[in-house]
N, CA, C and O of each residue as an XYZ file, in Angstrom:
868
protein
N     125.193    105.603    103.826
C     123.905    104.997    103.504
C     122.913    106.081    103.070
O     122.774    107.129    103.701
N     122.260    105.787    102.004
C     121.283    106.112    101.889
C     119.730    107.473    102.987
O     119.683    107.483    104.217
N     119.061    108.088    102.368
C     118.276    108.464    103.045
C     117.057    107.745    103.953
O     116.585    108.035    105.052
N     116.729    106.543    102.873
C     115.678    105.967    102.860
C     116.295    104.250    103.583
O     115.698    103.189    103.761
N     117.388    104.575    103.777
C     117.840    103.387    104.928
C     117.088    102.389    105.922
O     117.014    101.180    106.141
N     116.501    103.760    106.463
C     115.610    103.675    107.573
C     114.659    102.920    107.272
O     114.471    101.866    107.881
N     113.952    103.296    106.357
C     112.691    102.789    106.011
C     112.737    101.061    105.542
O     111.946    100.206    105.939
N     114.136    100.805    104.398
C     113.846     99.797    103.872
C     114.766     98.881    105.221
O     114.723     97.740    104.760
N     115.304     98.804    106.163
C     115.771     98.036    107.352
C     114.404     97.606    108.093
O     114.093     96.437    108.324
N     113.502     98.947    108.488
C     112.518     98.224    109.184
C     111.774     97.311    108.408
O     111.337     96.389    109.098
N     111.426     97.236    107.009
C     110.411     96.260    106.268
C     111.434     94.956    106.508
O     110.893     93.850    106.492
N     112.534     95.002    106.677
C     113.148     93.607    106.710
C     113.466     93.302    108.668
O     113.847     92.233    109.145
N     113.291     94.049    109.127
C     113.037     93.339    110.620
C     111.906     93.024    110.667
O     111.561     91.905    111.049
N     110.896     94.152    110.203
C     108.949     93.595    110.309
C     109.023     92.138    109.663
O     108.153     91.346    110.025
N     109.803     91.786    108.909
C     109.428     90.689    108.301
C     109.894     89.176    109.277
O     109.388     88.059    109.382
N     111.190     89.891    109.913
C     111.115     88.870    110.745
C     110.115     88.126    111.563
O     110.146     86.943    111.902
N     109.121     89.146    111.844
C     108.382     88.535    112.817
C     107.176     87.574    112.120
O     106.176     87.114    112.672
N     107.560     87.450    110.901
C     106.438     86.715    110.290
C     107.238     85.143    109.850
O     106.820     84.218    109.154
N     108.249     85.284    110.423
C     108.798     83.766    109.840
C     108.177     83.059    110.173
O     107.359     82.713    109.321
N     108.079     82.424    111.378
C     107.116     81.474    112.210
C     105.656     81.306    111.027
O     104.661     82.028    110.952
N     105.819     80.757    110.661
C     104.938     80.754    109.681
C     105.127     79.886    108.593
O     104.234     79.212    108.080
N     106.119     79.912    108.306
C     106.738     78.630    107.783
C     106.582     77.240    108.465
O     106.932     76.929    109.603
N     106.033     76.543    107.602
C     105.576     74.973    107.880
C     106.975     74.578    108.104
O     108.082     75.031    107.816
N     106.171     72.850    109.162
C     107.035     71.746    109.062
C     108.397     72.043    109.936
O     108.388     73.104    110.561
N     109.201     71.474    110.010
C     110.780     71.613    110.990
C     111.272     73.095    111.021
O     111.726     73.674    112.008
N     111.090     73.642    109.683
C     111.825     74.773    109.719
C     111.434     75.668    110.411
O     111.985     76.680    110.845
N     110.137     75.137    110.537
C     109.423     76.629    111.536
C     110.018     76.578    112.537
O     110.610     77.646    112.696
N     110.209     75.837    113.398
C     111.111     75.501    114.607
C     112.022     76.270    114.330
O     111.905     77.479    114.530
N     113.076     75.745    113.831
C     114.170     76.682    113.144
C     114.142     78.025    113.434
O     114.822     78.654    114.245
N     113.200     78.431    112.613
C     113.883     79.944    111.973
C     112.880     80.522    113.698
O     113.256     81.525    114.306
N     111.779     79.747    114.143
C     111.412     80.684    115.801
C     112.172     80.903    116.891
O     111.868     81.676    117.800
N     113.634     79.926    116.805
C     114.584     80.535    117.536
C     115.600     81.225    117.208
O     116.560     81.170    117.977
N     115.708     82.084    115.971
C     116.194     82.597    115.412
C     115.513     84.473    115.835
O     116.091     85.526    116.101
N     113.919     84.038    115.685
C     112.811     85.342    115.955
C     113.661     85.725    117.337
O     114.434     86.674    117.470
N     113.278     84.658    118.387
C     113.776     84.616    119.601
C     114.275     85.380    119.889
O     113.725     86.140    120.687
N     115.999     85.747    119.304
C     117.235     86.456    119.265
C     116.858     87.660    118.992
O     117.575     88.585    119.376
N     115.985     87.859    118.467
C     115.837     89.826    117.872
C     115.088     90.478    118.905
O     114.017     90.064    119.350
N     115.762     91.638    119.313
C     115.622     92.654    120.642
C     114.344     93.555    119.676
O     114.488     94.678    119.190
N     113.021     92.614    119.585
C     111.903     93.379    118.806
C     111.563     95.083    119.894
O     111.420     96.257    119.551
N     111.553     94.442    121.131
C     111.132     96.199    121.655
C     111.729     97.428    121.318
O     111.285     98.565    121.155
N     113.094     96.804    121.241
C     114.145     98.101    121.058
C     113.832     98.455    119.751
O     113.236     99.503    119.500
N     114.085     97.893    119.145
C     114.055     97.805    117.763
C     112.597     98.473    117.467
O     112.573     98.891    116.309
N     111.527     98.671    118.077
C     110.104     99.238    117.827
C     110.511    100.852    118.410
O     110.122    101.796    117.722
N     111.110    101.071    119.380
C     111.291    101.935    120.117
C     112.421    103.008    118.886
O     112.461    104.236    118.953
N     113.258    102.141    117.823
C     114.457    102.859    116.962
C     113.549    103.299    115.627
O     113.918    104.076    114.747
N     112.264    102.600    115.703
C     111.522    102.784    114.598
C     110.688    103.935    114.582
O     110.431    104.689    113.643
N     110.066    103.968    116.495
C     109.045    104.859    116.264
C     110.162    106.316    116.375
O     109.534    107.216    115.817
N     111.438    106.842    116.829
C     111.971    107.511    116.654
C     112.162    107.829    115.433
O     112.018    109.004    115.098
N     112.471    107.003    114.651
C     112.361    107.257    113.255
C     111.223    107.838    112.291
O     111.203    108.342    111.168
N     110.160    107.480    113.410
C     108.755    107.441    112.643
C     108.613    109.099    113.414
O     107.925    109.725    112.607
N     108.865    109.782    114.267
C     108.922    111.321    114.547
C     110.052    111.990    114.162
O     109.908    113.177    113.871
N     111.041    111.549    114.100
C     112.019    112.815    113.057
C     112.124    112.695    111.590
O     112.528    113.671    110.958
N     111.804    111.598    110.979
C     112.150    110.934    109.584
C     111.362    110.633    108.849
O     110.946    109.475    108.797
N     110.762    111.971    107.763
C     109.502    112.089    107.343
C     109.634    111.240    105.931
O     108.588    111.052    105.310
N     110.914    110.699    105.374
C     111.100    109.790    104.588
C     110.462    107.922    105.185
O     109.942    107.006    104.548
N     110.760    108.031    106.315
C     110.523    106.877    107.377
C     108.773    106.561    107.197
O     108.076    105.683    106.689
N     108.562    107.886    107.965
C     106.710    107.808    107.636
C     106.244    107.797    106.420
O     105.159    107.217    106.355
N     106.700    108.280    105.254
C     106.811    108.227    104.199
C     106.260    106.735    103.718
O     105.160    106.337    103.337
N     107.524    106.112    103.912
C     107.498    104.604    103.574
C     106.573    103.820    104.091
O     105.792    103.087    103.485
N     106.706    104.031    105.495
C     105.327    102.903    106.372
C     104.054    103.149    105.891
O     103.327    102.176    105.693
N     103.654    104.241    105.669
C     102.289    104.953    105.061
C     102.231    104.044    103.856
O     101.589    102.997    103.937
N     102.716    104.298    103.001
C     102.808    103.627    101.755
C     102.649    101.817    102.157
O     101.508    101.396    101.965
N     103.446    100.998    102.563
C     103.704    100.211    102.870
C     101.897     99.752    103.592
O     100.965     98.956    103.473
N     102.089    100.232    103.896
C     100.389    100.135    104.123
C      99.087    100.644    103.756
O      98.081    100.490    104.448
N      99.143    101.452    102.290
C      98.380    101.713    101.726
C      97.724    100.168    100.644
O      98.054     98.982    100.656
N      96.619    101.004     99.752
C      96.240     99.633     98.684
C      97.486     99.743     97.481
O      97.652     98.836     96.665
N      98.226    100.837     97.498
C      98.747    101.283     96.273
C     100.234    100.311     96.443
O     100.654     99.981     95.334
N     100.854     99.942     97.281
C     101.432     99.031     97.718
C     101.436     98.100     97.630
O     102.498     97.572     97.297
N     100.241     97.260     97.871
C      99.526     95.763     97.380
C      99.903     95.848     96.161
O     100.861     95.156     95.816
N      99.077     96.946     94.941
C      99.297     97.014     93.607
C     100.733     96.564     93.551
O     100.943     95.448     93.077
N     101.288     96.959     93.783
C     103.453     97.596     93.469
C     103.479     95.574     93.553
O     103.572     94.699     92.692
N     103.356     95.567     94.916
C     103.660     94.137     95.691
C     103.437     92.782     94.059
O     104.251     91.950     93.660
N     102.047     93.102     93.530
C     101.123     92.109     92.918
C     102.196     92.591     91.658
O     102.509     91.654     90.924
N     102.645     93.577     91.398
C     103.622     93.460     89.882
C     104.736     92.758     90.244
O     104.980     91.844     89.457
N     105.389     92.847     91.024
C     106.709     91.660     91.709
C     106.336     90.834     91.543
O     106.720     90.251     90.530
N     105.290     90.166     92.441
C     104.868     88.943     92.012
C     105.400     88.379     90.614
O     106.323     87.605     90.364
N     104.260     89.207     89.593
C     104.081     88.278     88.561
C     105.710     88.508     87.629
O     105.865     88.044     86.500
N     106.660     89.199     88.279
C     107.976     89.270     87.447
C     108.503     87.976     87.097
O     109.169     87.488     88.010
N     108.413     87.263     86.050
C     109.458     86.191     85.850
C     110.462     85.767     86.608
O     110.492     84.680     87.185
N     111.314     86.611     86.631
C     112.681     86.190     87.373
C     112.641     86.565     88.914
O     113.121     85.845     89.790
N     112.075     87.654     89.115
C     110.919     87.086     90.754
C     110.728     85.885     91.058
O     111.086     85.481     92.164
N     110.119     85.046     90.136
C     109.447     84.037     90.317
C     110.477     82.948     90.244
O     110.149     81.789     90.497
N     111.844     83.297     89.872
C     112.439     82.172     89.693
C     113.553     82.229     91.145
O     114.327     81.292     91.344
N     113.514     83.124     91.839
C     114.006     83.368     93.090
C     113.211     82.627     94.000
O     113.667     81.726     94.703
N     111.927     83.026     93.995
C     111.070     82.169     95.023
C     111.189     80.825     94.586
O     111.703     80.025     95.367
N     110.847     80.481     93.598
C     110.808     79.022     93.236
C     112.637     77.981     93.846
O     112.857     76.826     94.210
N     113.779     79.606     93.587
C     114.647     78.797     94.182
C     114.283     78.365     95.555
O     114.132     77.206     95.941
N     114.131     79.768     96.427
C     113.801     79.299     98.110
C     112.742     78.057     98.336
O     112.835     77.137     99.150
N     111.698     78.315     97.357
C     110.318     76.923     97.647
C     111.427     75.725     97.619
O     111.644     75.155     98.688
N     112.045     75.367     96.607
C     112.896     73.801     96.404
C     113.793     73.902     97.866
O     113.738     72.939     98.631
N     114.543     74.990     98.194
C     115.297     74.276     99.041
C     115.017     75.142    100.542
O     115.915     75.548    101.280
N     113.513     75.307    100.778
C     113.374     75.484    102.134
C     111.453     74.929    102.519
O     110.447     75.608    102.727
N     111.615     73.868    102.478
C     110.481     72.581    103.432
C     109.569     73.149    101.989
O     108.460     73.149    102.523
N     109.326     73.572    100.702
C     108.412     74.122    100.155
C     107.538     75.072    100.133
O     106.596     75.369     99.398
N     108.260     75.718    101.554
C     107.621     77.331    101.854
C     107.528     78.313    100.311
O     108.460     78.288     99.507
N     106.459     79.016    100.113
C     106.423     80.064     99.069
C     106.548     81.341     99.993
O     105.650     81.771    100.718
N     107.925     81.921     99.833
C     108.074     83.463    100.369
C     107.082     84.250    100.272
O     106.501     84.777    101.221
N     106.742     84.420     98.717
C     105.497     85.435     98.471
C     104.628     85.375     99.861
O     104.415     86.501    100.310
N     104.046     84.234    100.689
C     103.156     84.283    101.332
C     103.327     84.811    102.741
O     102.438     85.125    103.532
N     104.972     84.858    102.943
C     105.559     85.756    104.060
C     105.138     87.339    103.687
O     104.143     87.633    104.350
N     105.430     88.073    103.124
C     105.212     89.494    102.292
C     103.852     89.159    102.889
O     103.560     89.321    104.074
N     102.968     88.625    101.842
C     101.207     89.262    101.936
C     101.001     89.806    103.255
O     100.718     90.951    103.609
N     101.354     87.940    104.402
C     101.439     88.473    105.764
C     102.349     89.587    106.293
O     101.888     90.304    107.181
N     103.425     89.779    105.904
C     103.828     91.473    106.354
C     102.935     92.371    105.689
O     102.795     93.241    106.549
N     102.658     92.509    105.299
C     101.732     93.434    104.481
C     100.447     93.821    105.742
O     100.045     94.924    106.110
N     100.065     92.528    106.156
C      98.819     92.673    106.697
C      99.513     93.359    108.289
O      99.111     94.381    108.845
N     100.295     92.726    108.620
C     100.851     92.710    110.021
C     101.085     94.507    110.223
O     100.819     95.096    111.271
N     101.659     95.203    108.915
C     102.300     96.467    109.448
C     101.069     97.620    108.979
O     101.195     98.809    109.271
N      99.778     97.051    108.157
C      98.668     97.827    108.652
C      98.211     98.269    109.325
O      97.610     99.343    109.332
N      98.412     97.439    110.164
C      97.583     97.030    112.155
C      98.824     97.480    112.755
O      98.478     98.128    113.742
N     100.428     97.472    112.654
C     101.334     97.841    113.710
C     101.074     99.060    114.155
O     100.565     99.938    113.459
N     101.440     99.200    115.460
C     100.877    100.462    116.252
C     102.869    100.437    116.779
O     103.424     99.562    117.444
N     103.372    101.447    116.305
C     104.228    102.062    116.804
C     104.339    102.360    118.134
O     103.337    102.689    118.769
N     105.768    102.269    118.808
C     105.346    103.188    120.318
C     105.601    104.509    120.808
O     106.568    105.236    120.578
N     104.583    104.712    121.522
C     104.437    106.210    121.630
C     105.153    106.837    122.625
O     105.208    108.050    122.826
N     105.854    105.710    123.412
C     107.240    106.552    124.206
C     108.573    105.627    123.879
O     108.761    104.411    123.893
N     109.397    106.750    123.582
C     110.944    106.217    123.776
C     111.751    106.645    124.464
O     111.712    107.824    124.816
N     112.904    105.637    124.928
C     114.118    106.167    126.253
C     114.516    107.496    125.337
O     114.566    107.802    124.146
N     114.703    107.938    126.299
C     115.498    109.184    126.629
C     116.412    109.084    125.775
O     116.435    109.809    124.780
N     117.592    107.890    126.097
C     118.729    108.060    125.342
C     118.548    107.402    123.605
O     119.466    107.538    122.796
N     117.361    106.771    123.279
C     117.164    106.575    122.011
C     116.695    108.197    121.834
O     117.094    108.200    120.669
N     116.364    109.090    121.948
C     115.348    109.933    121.439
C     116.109    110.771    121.605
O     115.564    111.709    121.024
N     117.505    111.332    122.205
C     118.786    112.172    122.016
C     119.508    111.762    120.568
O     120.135    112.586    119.902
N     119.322    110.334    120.171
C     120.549    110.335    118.828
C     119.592    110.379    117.601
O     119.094    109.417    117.016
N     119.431    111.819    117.317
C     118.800    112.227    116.096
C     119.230    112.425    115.039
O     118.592    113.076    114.212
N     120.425    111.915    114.791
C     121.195    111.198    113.500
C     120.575    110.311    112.437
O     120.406    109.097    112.555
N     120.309    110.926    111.565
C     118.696    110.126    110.770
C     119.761    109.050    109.765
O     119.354    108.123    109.065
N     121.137    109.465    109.928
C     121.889    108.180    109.191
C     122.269    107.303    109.834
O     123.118    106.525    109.400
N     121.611    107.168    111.338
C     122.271    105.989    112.637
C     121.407    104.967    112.388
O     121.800    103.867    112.777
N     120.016    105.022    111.689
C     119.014    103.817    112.177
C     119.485    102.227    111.332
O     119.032    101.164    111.755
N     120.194    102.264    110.427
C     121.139    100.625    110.044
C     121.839    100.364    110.914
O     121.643     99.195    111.250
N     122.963    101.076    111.785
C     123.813    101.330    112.829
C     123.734    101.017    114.049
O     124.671    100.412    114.571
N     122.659    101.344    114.736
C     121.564    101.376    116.038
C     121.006     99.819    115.486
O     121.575     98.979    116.183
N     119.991     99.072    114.366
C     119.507     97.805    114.229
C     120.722     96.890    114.589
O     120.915     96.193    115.585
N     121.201     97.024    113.889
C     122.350     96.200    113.277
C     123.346     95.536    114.187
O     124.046     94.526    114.125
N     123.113     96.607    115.154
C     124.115     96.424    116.496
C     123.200     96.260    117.438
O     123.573     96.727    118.514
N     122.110     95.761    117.457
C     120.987     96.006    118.221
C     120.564     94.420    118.510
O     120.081     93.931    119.531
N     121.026     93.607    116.864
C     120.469     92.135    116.997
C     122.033     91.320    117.188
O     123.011     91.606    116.497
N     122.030     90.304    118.224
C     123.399     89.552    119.030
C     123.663     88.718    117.672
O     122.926     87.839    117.225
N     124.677     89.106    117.203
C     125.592     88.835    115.714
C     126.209     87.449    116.138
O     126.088     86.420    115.473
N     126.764     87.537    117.119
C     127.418     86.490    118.201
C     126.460     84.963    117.987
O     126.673     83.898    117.407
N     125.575     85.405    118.616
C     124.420     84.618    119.204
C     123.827     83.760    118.028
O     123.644     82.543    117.979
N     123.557     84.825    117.009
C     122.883     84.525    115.762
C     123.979     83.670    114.774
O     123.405     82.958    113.951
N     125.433     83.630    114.728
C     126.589     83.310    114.156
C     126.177     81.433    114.713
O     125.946     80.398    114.087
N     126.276     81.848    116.391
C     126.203     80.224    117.254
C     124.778     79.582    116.622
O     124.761     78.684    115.780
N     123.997     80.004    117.000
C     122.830     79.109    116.527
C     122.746     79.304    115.037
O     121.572     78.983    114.855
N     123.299     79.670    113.663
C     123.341     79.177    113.057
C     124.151     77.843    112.816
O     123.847     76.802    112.233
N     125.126     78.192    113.380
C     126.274     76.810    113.197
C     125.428     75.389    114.073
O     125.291     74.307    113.501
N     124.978     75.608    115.357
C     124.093     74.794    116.026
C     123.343     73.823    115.384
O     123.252     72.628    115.665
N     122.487     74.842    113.941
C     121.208     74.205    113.521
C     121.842     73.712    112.097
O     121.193     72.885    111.458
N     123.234     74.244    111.513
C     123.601     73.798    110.614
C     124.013     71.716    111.074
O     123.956     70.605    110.548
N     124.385     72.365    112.328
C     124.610     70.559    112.438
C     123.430     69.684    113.042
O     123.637     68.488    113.244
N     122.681     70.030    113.221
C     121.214     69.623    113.896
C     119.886     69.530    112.939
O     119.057     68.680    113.264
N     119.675     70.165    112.029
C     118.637     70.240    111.192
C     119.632     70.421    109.356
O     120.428     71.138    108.750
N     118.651     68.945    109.214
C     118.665     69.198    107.924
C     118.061     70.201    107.017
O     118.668     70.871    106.181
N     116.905     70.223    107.257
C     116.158     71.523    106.408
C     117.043     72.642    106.588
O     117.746     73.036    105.658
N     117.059     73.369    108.128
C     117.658     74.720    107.878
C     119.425     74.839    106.790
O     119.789     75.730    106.022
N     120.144     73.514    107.211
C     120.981     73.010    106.496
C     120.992     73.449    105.328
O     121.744     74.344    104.944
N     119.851     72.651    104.381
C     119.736     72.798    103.090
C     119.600     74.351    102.733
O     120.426     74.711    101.894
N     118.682     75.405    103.219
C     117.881     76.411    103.039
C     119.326     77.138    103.361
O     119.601     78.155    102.725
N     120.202     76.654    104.288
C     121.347     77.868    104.196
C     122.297     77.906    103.701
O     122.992     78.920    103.768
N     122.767     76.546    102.856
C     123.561     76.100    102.510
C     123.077     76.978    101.009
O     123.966     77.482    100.322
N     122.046     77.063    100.719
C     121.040     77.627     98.871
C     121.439     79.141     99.268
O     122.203     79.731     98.504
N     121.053     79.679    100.206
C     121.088     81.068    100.278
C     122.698     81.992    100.086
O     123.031     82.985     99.439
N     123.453     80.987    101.087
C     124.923     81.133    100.473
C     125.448     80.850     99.322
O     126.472     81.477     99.050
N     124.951     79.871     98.326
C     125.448     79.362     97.360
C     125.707     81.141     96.232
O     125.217     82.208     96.603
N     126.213     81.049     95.447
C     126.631     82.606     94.352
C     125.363     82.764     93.700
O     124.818     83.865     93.624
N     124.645     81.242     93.010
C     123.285     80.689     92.404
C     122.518     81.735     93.050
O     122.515     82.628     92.202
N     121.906     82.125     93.993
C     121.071     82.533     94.862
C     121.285     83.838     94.328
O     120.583     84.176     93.375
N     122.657     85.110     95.057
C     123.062     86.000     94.854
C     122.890     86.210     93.648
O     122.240     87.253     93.573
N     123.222     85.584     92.052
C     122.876     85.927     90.792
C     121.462     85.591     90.646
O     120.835     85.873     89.625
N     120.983     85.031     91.583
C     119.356     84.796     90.944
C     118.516     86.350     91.018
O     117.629     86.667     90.226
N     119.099     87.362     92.344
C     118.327     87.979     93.028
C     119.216     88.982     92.469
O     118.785     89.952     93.093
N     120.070     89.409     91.802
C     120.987     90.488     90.635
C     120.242     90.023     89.567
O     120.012     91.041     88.915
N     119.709     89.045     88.980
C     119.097     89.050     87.529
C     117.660     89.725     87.818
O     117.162     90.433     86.942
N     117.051     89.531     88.928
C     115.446     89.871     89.126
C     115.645     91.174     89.715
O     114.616     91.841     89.608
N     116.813     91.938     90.438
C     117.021     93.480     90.191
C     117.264     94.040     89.301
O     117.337     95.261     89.444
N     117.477     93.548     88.135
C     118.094     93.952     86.800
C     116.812     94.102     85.635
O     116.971     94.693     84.567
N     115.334     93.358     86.117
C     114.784     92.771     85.307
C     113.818     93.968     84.801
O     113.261     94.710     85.610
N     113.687     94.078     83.613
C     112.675     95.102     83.030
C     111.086     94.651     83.660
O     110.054     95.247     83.968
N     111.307     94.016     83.651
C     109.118     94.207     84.486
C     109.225     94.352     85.711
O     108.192     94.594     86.336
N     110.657     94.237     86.517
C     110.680     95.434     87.937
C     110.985     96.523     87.808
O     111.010     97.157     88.864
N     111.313     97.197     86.691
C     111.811     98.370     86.996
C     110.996     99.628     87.245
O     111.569    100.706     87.401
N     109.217     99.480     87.301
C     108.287    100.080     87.470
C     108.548     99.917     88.848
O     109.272    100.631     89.542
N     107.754     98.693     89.271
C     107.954     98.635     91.119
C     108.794     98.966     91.860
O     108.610     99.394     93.000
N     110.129     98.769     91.152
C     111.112     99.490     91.943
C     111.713    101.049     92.164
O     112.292    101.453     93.173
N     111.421    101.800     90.959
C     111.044    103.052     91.112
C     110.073    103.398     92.034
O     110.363    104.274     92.849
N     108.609    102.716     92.080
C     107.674    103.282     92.376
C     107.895    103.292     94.222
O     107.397    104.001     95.097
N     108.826    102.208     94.257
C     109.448    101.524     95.987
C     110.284    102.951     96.305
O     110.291    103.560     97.374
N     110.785    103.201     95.419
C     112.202    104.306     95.419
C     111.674    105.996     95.546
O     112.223    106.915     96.153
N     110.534    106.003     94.814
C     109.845    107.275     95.138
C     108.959    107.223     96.806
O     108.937    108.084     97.685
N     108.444    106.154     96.771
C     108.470    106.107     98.488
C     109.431    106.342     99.538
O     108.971    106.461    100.674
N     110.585    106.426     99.388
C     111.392    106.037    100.020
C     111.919    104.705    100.407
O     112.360    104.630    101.554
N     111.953    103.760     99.750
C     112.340    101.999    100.094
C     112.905    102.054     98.918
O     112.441    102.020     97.779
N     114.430    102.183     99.517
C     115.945    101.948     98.423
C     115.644     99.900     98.654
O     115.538     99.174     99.642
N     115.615     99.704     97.398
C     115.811     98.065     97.292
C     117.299     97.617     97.266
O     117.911     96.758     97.901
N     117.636     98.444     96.373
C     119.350     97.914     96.851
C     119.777     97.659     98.164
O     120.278     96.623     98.601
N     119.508     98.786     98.791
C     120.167     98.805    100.360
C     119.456     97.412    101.094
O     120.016     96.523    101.735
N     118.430     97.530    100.847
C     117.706     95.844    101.204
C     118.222     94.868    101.531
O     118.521     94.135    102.474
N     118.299     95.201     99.447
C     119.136     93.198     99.257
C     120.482     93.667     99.980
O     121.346     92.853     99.652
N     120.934     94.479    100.687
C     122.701     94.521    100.907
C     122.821     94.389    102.257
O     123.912     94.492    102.817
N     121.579     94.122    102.960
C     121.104     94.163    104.513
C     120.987     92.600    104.474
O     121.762     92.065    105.268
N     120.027     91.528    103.576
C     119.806     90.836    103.718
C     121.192     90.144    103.812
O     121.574     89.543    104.816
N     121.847     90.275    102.765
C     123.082     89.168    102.418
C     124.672     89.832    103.455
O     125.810     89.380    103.584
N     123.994     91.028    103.991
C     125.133     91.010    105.213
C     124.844     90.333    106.583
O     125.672     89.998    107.430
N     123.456     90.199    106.620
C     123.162     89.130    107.873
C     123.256     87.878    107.493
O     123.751     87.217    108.405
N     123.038     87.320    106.674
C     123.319     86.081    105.891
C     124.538     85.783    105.962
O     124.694     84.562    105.992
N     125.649     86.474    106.010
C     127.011     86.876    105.873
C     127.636     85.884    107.069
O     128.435     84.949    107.023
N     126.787     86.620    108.333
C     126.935     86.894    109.752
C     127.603     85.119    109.976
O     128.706     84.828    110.439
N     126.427     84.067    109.433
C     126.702     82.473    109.335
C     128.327     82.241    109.171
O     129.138     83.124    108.892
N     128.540     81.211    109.348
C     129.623     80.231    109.477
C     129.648     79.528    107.653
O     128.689     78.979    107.112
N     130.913     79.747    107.074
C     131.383     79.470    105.720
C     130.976     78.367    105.324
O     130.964     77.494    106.192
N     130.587     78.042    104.185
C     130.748     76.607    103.495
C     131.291     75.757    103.063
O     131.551     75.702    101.861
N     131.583     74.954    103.808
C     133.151     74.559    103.156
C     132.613     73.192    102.061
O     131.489     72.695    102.140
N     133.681     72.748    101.067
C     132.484     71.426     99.902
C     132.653     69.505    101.338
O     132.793     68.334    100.985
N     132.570     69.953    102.469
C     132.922     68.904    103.426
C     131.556     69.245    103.769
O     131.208     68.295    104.470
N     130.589     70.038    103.686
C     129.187     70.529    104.878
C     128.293     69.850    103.303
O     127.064     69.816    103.257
């Protein structure tokens, strides 16, 4: 993995904590999903990160600068950006993602890191462990069961996971990495330290984690 690993894993756990936010049934949904994520530890793998891993601070700094917003507001207006969200709006309760982001945005301004960690987090100074350490950090198990749970219990989350697995999805979000009016923001992500590839390859391996589709669901 990557140098900048670190950095682009935590923007996608920070984001977890902003699901709840999502209207209507799904919010339900996806808050026992929040539930499952070991957020302390996981603050505790960050702020380690955030004292040996000057690529790490790097990123959060940024991530919370105005110059960021800027980066953020050119995604936005990318076409084929827009045709990713517009997929998730149709098949999840009409949530607009974009409005998850703004709120991470705001949330990791104000995050206050912690200023002590165990012992034994703060011995593994392996700056290529922090995907490794998350990853194994959130119950894969747990998260596998209550997807299958809510696949048979809720229609919405149903629909919304049934879209995210579909290939449709995966080529929607390869055409809008590919797309010439990101390729500013995504450099400009990349000179921060926030590899986008490694991202999208985080997202769709937890996505992964779910129970198959078979054409019977």
């Amino acid at each position: 993995m990557a140098f900048s690993t670190s950095a682009s894993l935590f923007l996608l756990v920070s984001a977890i904590s902003c699901l709840a936010l999502v209207s209507g049934d799904l919010r339900a949904d996806l808050r026992d999903f929040v539930a499952l994520v070991p957020r302390r530890r996981i603050g505790f793998i960050a702020a380690r990160y955030y004292i040996f891993d000057p690529k790490f601070r790097q990123a959060v700094e940024f991530v919370r600068s105005d110059e960021f917003t800027t980066t953020w507001q050119q995604v936005r207006a990318a076409p084929d950006f827009a045709d990713v969200v517009n997929y998730l709006t149709e098949n999840g309760s009409g949530y607009d993602i974009t409005t998850l982001v703004d709120s991470l945005i705001n949330r990791l301004r104000t995050y206050q890191l912690s200023r002590t960690v165990p012992v034994e987090l703060m011995l593994r100074r392996d700056l290529t462990t922090f995907l490794r350490d998350v990853l194994q950090s959130l119950p894969r198990t747990r998260i596998y069961s209550l997807m299958s749970q809510k696949m048979r219990q809720s229609a919405e989350f149903a629909k919304l996971y049934k879209a995210v697995r579909n290939k449709e999805f995966k080529e929607l979000v390869q055409r809008a990495r590919r797309s010439r009016q990101l390729q500013a923001p995504i450099k400009k992500l990349a000179q921060k330290s926030i590899n986008v590839d490694e991202l999208i390859q985080v997202v769709f391996e937890i996505i992964s984690w779910g129970p198959q589709i078979t054409s019977t669901q």
